[in-house]
mmCIF file of the N, C-alpha and C atoms, coordinates in Angstrom:
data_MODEL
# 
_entry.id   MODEL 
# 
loop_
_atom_site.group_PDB 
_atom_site.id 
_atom_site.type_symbol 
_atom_site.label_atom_id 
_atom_site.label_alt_id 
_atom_site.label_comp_id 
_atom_site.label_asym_id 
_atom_site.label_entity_id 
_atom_site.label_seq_id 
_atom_site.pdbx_PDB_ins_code 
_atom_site.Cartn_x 
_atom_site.Cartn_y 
_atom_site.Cartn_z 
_atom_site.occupancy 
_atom_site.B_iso_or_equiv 
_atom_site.pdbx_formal_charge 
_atom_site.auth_seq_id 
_atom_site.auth_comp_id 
_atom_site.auth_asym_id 
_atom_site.auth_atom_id 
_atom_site.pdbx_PDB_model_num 
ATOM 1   N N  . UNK A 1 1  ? 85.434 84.560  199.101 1.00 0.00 ? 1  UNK A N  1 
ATOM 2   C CA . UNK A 1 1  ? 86.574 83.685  199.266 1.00 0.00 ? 1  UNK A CA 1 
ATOM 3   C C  . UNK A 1 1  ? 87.607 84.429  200.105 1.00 0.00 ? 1  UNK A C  1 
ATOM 4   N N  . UNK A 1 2  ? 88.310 84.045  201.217 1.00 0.00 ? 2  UNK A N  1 
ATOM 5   C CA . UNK A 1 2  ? 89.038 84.440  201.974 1.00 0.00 ? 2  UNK A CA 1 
ATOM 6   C C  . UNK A 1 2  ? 90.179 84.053  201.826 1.00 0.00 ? 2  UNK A C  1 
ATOM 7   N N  . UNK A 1 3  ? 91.355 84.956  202.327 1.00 0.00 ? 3  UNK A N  1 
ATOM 8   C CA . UNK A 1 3  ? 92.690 84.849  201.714 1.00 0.00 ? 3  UNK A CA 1 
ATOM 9   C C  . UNK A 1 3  ? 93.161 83.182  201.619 1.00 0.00 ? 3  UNK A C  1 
ATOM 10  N N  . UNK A 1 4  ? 93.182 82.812  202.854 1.00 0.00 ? 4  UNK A N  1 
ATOM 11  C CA . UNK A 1 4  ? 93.326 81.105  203.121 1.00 0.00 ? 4  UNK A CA 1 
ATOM 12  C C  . UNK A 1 4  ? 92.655 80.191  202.115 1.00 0.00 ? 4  UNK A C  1 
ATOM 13  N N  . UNK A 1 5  ? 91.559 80.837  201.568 1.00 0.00 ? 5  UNK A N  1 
ATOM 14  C CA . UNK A 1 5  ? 91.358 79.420  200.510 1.00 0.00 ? 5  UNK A CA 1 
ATOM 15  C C  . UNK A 1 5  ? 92.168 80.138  199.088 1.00 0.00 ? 5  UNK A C  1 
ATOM 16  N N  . UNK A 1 6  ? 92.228 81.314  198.994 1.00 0.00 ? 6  UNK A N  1 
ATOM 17  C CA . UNK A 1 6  ? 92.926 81.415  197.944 1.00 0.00 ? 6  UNK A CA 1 
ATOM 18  C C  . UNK A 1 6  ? 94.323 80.985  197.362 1.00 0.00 ? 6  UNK A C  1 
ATOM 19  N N  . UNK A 1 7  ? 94.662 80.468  198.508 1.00 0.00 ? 7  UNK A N  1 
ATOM 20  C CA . UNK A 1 7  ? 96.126 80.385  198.543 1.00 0.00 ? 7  UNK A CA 1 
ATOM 21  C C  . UNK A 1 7  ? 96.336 78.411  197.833 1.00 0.00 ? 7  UNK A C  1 
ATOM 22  N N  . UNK A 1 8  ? 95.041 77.799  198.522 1.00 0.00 ? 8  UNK A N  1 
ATOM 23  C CA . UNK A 1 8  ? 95.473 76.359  197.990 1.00 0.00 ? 8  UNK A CA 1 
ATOM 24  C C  . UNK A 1 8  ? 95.084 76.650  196.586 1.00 0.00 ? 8  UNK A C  1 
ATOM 25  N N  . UNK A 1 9  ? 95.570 74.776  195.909 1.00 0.00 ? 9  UNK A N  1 
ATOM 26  C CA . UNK A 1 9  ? 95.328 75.341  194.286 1.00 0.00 ? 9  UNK A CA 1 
ATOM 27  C C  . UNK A 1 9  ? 94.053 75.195  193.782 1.00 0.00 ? 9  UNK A C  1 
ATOM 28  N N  . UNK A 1 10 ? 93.174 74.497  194.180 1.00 0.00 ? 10 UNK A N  1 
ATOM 29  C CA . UNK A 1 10 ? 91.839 74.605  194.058 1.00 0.00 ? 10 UNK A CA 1 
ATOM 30  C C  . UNK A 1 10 ? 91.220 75.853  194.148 1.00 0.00 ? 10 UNK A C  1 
ATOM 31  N N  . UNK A 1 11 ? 91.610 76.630  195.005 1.00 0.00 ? 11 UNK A N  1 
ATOM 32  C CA . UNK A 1 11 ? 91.608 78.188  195.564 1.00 0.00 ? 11 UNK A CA 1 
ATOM 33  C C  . UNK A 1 11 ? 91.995 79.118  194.277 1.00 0.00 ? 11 UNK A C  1 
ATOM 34  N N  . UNK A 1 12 ? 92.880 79.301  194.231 1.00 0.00 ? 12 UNK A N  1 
ATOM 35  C CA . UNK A 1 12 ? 93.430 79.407  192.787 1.00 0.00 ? 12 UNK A CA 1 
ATOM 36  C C  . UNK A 1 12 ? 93.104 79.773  191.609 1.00 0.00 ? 12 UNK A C  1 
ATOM 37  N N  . UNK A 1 13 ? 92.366 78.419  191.439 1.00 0.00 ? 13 UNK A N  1 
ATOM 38  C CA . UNK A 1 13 ? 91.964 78.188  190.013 1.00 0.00 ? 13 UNK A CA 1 
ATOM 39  C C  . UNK A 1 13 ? 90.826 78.703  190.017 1.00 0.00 ? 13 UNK A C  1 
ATOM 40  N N  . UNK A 1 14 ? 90.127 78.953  191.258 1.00 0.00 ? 14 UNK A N  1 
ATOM 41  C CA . UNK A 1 14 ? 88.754 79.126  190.955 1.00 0.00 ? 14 UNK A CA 1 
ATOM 42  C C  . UNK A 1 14 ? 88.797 80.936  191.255 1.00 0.00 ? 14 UNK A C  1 
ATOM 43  N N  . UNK A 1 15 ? 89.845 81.773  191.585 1.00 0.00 ? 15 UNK A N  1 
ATOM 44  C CA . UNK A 1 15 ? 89.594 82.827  191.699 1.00 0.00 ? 15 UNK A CA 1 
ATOM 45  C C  . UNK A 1 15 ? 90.413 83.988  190.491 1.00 0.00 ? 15 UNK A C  1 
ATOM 46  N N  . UNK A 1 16 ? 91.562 82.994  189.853 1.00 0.00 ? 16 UNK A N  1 
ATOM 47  C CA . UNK A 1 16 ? 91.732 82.689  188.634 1.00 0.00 ? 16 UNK A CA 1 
ATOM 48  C C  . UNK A 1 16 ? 90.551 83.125  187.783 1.00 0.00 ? 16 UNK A C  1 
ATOM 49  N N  . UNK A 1 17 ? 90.017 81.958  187.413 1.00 0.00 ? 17 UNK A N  1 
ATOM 50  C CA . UNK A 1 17 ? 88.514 81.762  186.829 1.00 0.00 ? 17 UNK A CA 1 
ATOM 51  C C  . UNK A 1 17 ? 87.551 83.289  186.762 1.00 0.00 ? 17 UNK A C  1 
ATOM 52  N N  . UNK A 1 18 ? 87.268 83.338  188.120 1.00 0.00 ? 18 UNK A N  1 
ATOM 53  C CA . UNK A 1 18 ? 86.711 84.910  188.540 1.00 0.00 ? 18 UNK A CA 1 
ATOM 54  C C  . UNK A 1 18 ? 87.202 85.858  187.709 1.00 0.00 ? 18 UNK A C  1 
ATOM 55  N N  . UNK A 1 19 ? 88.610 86.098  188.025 1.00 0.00 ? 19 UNK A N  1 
ATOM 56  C CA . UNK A 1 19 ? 89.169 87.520  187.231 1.00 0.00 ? 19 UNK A CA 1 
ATOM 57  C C  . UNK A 1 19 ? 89.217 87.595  185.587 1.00 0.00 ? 19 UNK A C  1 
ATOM 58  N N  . UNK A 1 20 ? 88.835 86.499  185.378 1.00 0.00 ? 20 UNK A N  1 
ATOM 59  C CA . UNK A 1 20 ? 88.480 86.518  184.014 1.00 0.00 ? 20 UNK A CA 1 
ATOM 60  C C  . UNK A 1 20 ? 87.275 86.613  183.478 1.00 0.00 ? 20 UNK A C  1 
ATOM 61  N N  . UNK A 1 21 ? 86.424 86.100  184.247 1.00 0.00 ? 21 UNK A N  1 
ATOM 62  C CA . UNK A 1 21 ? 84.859 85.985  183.396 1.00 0.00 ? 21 UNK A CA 1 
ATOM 63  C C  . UNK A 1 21 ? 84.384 86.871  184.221 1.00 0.00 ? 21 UNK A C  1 
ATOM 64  N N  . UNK A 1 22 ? 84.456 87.331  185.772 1.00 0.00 ? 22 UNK A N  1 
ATOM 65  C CA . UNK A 1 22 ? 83.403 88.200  186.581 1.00 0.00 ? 22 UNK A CA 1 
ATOM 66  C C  . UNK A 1 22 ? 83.688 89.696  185.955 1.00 0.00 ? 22 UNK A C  1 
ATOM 67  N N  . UNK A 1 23 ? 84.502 90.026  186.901 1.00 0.00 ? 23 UNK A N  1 
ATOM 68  C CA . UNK A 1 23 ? 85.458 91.079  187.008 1.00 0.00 ? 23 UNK A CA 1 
ATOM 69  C C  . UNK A 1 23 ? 85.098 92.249  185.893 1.00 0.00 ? 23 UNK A C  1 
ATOM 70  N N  . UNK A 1 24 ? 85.592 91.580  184.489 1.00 0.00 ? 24 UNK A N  1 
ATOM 71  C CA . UNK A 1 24 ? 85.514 92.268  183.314 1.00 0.00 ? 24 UNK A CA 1 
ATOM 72  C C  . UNK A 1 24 ? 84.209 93.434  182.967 1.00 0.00 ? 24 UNK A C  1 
ATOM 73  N N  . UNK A 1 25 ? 83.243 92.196  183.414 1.00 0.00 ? 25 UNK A N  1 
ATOM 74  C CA . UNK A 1 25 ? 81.744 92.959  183.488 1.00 0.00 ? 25 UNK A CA 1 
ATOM 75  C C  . UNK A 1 25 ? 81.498 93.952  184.106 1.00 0.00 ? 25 UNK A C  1 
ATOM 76  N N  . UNK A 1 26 ? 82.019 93.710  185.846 1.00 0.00 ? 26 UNK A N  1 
ATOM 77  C CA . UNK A 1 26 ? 82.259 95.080  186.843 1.00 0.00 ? 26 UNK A CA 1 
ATOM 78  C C  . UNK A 1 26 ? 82.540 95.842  186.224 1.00 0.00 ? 26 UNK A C  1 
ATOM 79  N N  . UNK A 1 27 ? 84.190 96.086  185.504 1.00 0.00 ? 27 UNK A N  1 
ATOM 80  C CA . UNK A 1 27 ? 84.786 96.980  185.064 1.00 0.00 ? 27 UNK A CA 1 
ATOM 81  C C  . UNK A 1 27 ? 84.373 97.735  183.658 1.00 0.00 ? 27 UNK A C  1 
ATOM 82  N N  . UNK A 1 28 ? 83.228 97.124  183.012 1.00 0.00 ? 28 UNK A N  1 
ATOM 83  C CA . UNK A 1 28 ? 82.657 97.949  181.729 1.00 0.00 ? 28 UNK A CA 1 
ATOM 84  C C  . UNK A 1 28 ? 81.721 98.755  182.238 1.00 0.00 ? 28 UNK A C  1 
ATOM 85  N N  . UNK A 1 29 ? 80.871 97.808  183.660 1.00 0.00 ? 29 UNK A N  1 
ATOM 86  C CA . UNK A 1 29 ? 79.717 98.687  183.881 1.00 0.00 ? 29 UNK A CA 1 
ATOM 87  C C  . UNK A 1 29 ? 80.231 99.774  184.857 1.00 0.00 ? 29 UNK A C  1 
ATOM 88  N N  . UNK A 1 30 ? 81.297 99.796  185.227 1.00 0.00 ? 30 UNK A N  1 
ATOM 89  C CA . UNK A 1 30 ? 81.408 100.788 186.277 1.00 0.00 ? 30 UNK A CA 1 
ATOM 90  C C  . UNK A 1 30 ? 82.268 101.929 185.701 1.00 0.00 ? 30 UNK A C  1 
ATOM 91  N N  . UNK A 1 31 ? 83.500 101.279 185.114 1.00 0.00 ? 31 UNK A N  1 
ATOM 92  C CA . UNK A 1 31 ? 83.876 102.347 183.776 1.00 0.00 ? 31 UNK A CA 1 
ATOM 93  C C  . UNK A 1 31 ? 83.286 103.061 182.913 1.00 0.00 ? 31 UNK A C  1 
ATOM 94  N N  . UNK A 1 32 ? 83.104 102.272 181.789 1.00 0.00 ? 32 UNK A N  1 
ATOM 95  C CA . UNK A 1 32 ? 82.844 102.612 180.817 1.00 0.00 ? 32 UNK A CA 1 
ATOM 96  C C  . UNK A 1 32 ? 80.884 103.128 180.686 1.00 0.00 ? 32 UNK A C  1 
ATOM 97  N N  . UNK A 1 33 ? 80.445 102.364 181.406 1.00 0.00 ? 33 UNK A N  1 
ATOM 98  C CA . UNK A 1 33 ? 78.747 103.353 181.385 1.00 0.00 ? 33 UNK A CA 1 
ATOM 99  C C  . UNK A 1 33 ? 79.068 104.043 182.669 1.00 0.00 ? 33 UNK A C  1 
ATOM 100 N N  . UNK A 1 34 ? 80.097 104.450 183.601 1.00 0.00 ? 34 UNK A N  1 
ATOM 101 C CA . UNK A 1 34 ? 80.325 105.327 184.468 1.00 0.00 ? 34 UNK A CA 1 
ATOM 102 C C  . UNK A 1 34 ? 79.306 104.764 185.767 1.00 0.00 ? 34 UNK A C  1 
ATOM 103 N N  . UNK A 1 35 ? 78.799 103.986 186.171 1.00 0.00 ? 35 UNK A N  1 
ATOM 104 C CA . UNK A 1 35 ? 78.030 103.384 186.940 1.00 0.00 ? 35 UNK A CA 1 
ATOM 105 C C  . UNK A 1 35 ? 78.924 103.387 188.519 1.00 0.00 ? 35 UNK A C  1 
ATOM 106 N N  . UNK A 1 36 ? 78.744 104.722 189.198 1.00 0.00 ? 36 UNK A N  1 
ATOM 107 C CA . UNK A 1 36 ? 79.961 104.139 190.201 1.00 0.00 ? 36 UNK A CA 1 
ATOM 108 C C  . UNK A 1 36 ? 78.921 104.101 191.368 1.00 0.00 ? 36 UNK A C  1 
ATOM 109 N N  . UNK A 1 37 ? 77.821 104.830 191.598 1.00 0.00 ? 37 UNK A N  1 
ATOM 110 C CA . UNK A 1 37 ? 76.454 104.778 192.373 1.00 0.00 ? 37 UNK A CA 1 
ATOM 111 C C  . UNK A 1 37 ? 75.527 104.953 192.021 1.00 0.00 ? 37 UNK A C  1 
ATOM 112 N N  . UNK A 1 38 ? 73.886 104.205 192.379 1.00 0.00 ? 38 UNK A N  1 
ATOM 113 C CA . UNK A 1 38 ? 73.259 104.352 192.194 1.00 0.00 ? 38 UNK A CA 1 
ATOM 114 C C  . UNK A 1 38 ? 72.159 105.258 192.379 1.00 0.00 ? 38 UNK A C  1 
ATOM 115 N N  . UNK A 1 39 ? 71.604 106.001 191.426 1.00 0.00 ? 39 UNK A N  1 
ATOM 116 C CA . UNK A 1 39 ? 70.590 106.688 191.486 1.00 0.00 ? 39 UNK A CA 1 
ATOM 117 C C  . UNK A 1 39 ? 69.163 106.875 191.861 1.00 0.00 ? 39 UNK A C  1 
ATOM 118 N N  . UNK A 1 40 ? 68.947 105.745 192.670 1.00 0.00 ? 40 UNK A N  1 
ATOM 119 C CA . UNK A 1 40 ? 67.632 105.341 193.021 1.00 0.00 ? 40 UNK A CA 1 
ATOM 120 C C  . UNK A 1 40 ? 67.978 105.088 194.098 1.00 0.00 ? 40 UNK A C  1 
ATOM 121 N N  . UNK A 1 41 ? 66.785 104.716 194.943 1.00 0.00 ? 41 UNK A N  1 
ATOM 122 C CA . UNK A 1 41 ? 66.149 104.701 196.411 1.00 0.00 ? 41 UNK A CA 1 
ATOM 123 C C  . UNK A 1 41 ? 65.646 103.436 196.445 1.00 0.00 ? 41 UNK A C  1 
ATOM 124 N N  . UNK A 1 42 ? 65.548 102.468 197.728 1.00 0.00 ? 42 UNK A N  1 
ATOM 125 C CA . UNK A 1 42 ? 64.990 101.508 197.643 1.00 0.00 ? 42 UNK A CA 1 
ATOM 126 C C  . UNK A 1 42 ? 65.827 100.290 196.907 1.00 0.00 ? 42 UNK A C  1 
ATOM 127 N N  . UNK A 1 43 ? 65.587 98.564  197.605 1.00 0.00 ? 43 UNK A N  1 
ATOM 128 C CA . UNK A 1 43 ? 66.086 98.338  197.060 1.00 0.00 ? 43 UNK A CA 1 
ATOM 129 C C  . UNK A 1 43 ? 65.931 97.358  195.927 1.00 0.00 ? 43 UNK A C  1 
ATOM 130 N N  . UNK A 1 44 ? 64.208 97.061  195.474 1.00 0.00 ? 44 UNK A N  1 
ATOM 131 C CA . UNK A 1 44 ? 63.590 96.939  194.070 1.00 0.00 ? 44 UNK A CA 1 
ATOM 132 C C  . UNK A 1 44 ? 63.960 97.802  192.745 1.00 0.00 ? 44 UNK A C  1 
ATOM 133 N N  . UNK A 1 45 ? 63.999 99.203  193.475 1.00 0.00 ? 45 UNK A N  1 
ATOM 134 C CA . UNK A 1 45 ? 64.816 99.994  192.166 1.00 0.00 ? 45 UNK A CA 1 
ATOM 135 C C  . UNK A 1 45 ? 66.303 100.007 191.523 1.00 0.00 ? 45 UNK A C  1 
ATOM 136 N N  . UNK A 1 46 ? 66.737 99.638  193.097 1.00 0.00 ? 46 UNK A N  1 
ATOM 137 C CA . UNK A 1 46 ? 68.456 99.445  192.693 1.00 0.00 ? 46 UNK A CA 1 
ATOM 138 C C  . UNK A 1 46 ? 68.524 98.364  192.308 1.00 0.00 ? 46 UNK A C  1 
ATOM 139 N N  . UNK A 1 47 ? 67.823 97.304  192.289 1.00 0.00 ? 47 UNK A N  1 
ATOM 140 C CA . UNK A 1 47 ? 67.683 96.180  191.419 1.00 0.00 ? 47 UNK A CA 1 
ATOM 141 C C  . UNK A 1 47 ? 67.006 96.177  189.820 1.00 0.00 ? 47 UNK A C  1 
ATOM 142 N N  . UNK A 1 48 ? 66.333 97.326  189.839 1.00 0.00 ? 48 UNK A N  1 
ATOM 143 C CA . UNK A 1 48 ? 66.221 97.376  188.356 1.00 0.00 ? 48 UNK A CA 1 
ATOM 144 C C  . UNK A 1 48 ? 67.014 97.961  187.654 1.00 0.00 ? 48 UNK A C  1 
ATOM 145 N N  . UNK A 1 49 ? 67.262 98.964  188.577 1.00 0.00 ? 49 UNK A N  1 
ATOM 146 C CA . UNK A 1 49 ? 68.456 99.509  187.900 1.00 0.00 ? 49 UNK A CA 1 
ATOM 147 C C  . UNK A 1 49 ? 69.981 98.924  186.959 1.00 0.00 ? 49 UNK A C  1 
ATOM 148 N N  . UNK A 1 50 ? 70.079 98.432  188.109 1.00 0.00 ? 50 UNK A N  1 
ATOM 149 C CA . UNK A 1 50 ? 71.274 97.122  188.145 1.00 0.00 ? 50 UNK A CA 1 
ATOM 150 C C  . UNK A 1 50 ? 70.945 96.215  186.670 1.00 0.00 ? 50 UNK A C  1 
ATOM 151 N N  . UNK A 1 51 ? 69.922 95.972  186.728 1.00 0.00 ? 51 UNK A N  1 
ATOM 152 C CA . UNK A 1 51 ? 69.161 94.774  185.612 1.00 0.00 ? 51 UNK A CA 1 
ATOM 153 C C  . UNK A 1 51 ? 69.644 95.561  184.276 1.00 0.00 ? 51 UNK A C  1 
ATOM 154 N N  . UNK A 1 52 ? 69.200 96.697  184.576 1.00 0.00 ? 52 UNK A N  1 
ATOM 155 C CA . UNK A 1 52 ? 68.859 97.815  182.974 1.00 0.00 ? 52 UNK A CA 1 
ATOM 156 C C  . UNK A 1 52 ? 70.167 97.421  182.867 1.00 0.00 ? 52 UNK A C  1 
ATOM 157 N N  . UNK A 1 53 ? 71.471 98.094  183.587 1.00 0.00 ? 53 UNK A N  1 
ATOM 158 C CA . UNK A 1 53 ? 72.674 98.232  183.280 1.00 0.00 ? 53 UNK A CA 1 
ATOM 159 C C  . UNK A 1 53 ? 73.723 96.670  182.774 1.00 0.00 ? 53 UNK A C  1 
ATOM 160 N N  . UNK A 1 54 ? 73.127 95.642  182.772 1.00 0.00 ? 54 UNK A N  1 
ATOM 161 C CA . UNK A 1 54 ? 73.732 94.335  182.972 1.00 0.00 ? 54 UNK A CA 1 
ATOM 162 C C  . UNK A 1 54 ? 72.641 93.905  181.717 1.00 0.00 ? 54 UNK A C  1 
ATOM 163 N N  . UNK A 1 55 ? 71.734 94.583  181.179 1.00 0.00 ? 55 UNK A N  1 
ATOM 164 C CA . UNK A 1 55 ? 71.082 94.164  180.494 1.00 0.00 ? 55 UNK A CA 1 
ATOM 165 C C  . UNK A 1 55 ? 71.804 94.960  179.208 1.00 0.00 ? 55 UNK A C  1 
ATOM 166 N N  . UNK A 1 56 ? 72.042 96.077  179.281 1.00 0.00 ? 56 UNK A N  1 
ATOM 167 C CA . UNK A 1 56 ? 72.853 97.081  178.205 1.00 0.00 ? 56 UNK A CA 1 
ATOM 168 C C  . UNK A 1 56 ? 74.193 96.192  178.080 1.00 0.00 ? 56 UNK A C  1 
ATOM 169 N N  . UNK A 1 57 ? 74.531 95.896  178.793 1.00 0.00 ? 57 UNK A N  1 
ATOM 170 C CA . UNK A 1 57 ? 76.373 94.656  178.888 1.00 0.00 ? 57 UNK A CA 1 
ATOM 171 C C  . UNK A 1 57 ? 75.938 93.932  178.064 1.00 0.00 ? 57 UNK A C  1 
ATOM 172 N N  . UNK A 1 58 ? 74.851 93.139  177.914 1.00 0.00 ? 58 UNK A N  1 
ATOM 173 C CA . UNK A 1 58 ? 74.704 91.906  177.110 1.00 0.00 ? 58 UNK A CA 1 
ATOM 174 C C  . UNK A 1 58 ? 74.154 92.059  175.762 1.00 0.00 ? 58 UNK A C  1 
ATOM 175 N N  . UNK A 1 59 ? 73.293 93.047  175.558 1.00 0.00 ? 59 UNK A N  1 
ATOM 176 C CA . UNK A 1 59 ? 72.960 93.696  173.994 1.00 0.00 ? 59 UNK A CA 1 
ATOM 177 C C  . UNK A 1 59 ? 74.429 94.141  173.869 1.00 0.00 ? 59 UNK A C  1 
ATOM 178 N N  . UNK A 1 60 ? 75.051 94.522  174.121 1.00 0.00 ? 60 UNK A N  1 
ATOM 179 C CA . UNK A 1 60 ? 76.308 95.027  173.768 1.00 0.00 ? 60 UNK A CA 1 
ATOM 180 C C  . UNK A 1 60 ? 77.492 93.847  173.314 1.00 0.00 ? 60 UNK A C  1 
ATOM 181 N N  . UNK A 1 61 ? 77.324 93.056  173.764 1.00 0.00 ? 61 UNK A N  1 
ATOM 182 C CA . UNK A 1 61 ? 78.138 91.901  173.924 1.00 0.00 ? 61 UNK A CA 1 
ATOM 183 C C  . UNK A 1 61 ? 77.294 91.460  172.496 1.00 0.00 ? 61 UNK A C  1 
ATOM 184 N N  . UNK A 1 62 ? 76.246 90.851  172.344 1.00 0.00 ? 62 UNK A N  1 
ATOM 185 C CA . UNK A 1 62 ? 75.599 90.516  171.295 1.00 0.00 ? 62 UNK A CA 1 
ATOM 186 C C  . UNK A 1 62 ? 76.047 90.944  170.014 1.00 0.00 ? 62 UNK A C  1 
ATOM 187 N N  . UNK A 1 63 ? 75.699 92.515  169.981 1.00 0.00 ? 63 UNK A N  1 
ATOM 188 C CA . UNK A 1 63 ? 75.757 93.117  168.781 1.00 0.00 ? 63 UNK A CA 1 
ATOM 189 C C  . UNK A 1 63 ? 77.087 92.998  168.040 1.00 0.00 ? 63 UNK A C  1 
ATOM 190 N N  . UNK A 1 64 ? 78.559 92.925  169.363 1.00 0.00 ? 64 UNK A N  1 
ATOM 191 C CA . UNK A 1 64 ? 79.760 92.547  168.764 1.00 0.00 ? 64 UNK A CA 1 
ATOM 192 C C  . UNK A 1 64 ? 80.130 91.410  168.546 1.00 0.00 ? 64 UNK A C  1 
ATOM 193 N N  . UNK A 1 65 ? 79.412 90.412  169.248 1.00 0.00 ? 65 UNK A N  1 
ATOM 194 C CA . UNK A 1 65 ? 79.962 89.327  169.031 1.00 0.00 ? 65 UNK A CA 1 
ATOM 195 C C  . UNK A 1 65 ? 78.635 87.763  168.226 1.00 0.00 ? 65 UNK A C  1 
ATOM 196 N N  . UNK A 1 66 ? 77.651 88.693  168.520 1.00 0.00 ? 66 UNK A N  1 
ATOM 197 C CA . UNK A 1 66 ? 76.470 87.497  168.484 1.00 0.00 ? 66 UNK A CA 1 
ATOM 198 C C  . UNK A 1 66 ? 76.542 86.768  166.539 1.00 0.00 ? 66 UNK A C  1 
ATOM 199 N N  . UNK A 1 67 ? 76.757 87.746  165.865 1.00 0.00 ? 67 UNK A N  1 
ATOM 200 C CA . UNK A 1 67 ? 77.162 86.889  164.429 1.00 0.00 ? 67 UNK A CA 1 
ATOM 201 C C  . UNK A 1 67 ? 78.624 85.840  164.495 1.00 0.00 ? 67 UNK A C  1 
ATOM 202 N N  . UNK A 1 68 ? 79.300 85.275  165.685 1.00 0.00 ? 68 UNK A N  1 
ATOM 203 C CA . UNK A 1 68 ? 80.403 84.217  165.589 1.00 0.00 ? 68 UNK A CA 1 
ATOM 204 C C  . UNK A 1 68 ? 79.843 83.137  165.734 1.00 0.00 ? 68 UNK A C  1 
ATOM 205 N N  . UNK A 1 69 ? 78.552 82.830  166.760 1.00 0.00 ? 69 UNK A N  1 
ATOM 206 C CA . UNK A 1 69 ? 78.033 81.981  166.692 1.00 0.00 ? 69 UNK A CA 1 
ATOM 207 C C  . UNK A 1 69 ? 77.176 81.593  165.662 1.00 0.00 ? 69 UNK A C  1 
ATOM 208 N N  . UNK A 1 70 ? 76.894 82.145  164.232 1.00 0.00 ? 70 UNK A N  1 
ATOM 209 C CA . UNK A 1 70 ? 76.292 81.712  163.379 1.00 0.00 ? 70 UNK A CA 1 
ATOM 210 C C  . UNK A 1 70 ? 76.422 80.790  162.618 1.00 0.00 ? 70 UNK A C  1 
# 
């Protein structure tokens, strides 16, 4: 999204939206599991890689939160 659409309110809302639900995820996996580059070669591995790490986000997410939906 480029500055110009951000600016209308449709624009907005939807980048709005982003910094709330995307963002957060970036910032656990790159923080907090320290993920700032990848360790692999190729780019099937940096895709698994990626997977493992986004896959650890969501067991994680689970374990704290997955008994609300019960």
């Amino acid at each position: 999204m480029d500055e110009t659409s951000r600016r209308q309110p449709h624009g907005k809302q939807i980048y709005s939206h982003r910094m709330s639900v995307v963002e957060p995820v970036f910032g656990n996996i790159g923080t907090n599991k320290r993920l700032n580059r990848f360790s692999l070669r190729s780019k099937t591995k940096v895709q698994g890689q990626w997977q493992l790490y986004c896959l650890v986000h969501n067991v994680e997410k689970l374990a704290k939160y997955g008994h609300l939906s019960q």
